[in-house]
ZAKOL-64153 format. One record per residue (C-alpha): residue number from 1; x, y, z. Coordinates in nm, 2 decimals. Each point is the difference from the previous one (the first is absolute). Layout:
ZAKOL-64153
k, u, v, w
NUM, X, Y, Z
...
end
This chain:
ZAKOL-64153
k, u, v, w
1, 16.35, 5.51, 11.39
2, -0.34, 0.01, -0.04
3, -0.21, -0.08, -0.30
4, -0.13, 0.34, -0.09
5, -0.10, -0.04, -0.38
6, -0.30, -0.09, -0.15
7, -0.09, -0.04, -0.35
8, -0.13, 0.38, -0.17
9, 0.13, 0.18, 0.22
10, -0.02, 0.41, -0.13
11, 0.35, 0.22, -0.02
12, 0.11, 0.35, -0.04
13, 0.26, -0.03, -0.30
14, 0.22, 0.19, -0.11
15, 0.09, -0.07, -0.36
16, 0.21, 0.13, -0.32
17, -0.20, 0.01, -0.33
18, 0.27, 0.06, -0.35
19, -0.07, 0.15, -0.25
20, -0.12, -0.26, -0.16
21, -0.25, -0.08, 0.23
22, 0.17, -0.30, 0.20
23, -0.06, 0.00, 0.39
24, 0.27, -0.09, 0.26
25, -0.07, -0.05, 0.36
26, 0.26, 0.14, 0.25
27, -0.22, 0.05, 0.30
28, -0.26, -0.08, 0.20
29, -0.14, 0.01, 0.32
30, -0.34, -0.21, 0.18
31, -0.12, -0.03, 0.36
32, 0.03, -0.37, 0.16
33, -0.23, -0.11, 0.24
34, 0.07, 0.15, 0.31
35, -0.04, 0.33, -0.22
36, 0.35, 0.08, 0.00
37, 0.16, 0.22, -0.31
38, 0.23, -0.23, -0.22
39, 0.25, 0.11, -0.25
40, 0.15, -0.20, -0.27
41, 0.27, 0.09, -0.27
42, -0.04, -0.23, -0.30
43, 0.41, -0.12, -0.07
44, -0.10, -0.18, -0.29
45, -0.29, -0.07, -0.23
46, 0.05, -0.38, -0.18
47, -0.26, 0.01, -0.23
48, -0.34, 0.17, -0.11
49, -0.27, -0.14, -0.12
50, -0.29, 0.20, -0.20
51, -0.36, -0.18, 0.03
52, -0.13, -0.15, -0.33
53, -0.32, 0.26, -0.01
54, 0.28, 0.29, 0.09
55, -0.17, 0.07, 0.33
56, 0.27, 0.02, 0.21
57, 0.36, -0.10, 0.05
58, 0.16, -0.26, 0.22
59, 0.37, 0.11, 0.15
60, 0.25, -0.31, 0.15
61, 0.20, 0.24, 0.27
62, 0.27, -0.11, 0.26
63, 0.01, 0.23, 0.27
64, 0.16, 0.02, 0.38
65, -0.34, -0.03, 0.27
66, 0.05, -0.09, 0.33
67, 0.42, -0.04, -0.02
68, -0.09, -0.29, -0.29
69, 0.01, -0.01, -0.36
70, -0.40, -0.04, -0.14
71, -0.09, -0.06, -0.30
72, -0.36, 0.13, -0.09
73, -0.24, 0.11, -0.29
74, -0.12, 0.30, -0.04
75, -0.35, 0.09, -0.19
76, -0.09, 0.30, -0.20
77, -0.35, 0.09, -0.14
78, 0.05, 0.20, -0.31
79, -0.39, 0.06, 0.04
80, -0.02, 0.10, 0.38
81, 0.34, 0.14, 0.01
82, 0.05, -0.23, 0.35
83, 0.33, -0.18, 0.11
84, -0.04, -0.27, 0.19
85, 0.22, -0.29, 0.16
86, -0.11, -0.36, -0.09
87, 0.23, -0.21, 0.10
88, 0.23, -0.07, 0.24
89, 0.34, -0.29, -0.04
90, 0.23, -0.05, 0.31
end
């Protein structure tokens, strides 16, 4: 398999807000570097973690890429409205 993830990386997400205002990631989708269309449903989120100036949130997911189990964090900018992958565990 070939390394296809950088750091900051930009995602189409697809996401579930409550009522109360609490966002959960289900899916999301990026091009790797040969431009190819990827998909990824999020099996499990482990842990979130809100930024101390409340500019964003950081999501610990698990998630099936490539026929392995990855676990990754997810960014969101409450200010830009902007998902992005940030990092990438084998």
């Amino acid at each position: 398999m070939e390394s296809i993830l950088c750091v900051n990386i930009p995602v189409q997400m697809i996401s579930c807000t409550d009522t109360n205002g609490k966002i959960t990631p289900i899916r999301f989708r990026f091009r790797d570097r040969n431009g190819e269309l990827i998909t990824v449903t999020i099996d499990k989120v482990l842990s979130e973690d809100q930024s101390r100036n409340q500019v964003g949130i950081n999501f610990s997911c698990s998630a099936i890429l490539y026929g392995r189990r990855k676990t990754f964090t997810l960014w969101y900018s409450y200010f830009a409205h902007e998902w992005h992958l940030s990092r990438l565990c084998a």
